[in-house]
N, C-alpha and C positions, 0 to 999 in steps of 0.2 A: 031591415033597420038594425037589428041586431049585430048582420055581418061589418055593416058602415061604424056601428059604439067601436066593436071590437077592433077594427081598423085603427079609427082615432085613437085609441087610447095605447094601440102598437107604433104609431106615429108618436103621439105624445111623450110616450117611455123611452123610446129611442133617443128623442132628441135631450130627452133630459138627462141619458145616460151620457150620450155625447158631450154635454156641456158638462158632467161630472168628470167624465173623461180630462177633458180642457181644464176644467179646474185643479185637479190635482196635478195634471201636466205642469201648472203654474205654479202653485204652492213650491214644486220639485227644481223648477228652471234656474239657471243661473245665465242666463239669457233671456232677449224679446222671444217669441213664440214663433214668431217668422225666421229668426237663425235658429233655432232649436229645431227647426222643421228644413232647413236647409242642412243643416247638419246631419240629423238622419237622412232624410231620402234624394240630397241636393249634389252636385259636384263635388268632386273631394279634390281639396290644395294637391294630393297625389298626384293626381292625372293633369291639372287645370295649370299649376306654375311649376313643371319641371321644368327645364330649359330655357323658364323665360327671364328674361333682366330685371331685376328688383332694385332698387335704390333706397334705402331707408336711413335715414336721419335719427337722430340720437340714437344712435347701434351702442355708446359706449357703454348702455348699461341698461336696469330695467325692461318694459315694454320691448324697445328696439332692441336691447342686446339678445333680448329671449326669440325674438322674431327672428334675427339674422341665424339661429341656432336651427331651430324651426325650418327655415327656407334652405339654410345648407344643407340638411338634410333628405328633404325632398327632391336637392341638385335643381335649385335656382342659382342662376350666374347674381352676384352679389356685386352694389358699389355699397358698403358703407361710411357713413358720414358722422359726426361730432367735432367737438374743439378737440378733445383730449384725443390724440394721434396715439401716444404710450398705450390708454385704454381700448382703444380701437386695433392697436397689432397683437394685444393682448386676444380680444373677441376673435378676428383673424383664425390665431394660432391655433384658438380653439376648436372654429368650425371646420377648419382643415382634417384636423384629428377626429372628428366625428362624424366625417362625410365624405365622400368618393371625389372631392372637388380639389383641383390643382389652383397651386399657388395664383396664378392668373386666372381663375373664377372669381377672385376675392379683390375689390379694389380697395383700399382703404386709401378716403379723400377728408383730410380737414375740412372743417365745413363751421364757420360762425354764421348763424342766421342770421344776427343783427348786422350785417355788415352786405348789404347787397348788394353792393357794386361787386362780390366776387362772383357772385349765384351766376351770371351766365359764364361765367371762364367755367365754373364747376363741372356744369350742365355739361358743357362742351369736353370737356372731361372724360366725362361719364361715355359720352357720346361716342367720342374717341376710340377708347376703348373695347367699346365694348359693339359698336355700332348703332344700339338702340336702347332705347328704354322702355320696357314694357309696365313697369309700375313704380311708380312714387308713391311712399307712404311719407307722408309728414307724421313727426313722430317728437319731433324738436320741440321741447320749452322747460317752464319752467311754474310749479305753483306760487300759495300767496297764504303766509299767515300772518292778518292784521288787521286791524279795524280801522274803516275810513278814515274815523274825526282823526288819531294816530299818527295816520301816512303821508310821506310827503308825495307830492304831485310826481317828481321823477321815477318813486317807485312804477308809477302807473303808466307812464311812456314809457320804463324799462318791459314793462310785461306786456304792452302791445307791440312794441318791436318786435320782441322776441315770437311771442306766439301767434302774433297775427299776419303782421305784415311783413315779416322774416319767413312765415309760411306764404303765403300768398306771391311773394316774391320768387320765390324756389320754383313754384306751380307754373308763372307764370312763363319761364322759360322751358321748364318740359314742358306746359303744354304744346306751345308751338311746336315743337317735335310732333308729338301724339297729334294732333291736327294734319299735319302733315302727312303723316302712316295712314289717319284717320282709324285709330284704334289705339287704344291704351288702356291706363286703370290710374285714378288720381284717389288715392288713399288719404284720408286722413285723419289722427287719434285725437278726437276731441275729448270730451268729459260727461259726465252725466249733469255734470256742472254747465253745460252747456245749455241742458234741457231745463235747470230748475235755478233758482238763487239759494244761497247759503251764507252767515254770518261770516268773516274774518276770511272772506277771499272776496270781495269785490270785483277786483282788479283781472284776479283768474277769473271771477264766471264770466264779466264781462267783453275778455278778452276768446273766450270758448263759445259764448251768443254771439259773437263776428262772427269767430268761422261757423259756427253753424249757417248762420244769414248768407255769409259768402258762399258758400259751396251748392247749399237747398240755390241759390238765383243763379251760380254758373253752372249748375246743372240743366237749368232753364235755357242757358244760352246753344247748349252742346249738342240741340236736338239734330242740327242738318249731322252729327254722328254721331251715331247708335250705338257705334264699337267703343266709344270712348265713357266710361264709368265713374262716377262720382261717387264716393262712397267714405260716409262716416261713421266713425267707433267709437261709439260712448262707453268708454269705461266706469263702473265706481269704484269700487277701493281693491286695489291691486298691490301688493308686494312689493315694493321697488324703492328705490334708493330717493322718491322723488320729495317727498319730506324734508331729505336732507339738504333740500338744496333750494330751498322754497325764499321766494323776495317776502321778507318783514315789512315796519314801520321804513326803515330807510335803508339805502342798499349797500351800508356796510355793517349793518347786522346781520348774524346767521341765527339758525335757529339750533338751541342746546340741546334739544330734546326730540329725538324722534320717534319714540315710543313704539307702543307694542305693535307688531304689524300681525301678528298671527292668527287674528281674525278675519285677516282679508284673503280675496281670494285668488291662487295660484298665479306666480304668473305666468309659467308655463300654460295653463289653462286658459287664460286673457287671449295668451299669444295663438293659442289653436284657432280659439273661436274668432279668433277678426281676420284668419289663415281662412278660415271655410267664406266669412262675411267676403274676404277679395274674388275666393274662389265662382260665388254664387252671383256677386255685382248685387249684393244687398244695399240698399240705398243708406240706411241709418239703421246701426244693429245697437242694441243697449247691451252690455257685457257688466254683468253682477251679480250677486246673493240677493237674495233678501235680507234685511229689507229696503233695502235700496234700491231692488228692481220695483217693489210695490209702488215703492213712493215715485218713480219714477210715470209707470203708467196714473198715478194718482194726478201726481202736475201734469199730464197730460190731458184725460177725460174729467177731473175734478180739480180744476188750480183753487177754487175756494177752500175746499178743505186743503190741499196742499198747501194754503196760505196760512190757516191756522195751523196748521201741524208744524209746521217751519218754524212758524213765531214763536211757539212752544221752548221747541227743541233748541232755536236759535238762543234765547234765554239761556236756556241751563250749559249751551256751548262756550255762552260769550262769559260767564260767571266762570268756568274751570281754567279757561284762557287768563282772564286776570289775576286765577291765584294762582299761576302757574303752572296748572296743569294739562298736559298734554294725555289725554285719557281716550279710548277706543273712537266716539266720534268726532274727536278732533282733527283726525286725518282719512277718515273711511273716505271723504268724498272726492277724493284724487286721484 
């Protein structure tokens, strides 16, 4: 009887050590606990996309331009894609300089997502070139600061153009390639906005809960192949130029202010961790700090309290927005 207490209670402490384990893992994370655990013991981007063809969309700066730096390095053959072609030979010239890769590893292809009657000459392009495509990252768009009642209705078909169905349209012509190999990787950078709602982006979360909807059901579709990967990157608040460039009340407003970013996080760092999320074909990795990863598993396991905490916080967001302040949470969740 005694040996069985003593048992239990070596059972018991274990597992409670283990779940202290886990929790301080978490407190510490700047990721979901599934890429944090890919990351340590999982495939490394090193070994997994040397050699292979990458194509990533808004390379000209931000998220994309940190990734195409990242991939050059590791000697992934590159097309890169945005409007601005200048900033795109710019990135180029870069990755040349800090990577083993020749002038033709590097394609630089204009690219307007809103326009997609060009997406399959693109594709074909890419194709051309290079022979194949091993991975598409959708990485193209654009945020949103502004309040509903505010906005005019175009702002709102500008941002599902852009970020939904300017994505989906890209996808849709590599996929038939990857179908065809029957093997590929369909990347792409959603938001943690994707997972939750927030004051003064409507238009973005709603446009980031498509792709999320879209990708979770064509993942559904892709079962007769296995090799071919679906995978989405919830960022929150990352470093990048993307503030500056965000649809307001109507779209020929910009926004004056793009405040402090120094409390967000790297985005060299962003860029690693959604390197390992392609490397591992994690299905939906969250990429952030606290507390924005908390709040993320929160809407997740708890959206009631995530609904009060929102309302809260939405309040004191939507008061600094009118008097014109653009102050740390006003842009964290981009």
């Amino acid at each position: 009887m005694a040996w069985g207490c003593a048992l239990c209670l070596a059972l018991a402490g274990g597992a409670l050590l283990a779940l202290l384990v886990q929790l301080l893992r978490w407190l510490r994370a700047d990721g979901d606990l599934t890429l944090l655990w890919a990351e340590r013991w999982g495939k490394k981007p090193e070994h997994e996309l040397r050699g292979k063809v990458v194509w990533v969309t808004g390379a000209s700066s931000g998220i994309g331009e940190e990734l195409a730096y990242q991939l050059a390095k590791l000697g992934a053959l590159l097309a890169i894609s945005a409007r601005r072609e200048d900033e795109l030979q710019r990135v180029k010239k870069k990755c040349l300089q800090i990577s083993s890769l020749s002038e033709s590893d590097i394609l630089v292809l204009r690219l307007d997502l809103t326009d997609r009657s060009t997406h399959e000459a693109a594709t074909n392009s890419v194709l051309k070139h290079f022979g194949k495509i091993d991975v598409l990252v959708n990485n193209g768009g654009r945020s949103q600061r502004s309040l509903f009642v505010d906005t005019n209705l175009d702002v709102y078909n500008a941002i599902i153009e852009l970020n939904y169905l300017g994505t989906i349209s890209l996808t849709k012509y590599v996929l038939n390639h990857m179908i065809q190999r029957k093997k590929g990787k369909i990347v792409t950078v959603s938001s943690v906005m994707g997972i939750m709602g927030a004051p003064l982006a409507t238009g973005y979360c709603a446009s980031k809960h498509a792709l999320q909807g879209f990708f979770n059901s064509l993942r559904t579709e892709l079962t007769d192949y296995p090799e071919i990967s679906v995978i989405q990157i919830c960022p929150g608040p990352v470093q990048s130029q993307i503030i500056q460039n965000v649809f307001t009340e109507n779209l020929a407003k910009s926004l004056e202010n793009s405040g402090d970013q120094s409390h967000k996080m790297p985005t060299d760092r962003c860029a690693r961790l959604t390197l390992v999320s392609v490397a591992n074909d994690v299905k939906e990795a969250w990429i952030s700090d606290h507390p924005y990863l908390a709040v993320c598993y929160l809407w997740q396991y708890a959206p009631t309290w995530a609904w009060w905490l929102m309302n809260r916080m939405g309040k004191k967001r939507i008061q600094n927005f009118k008097s014109g302040i653009i102050y740390a949470a006003d842009d964290t969740l981009d």
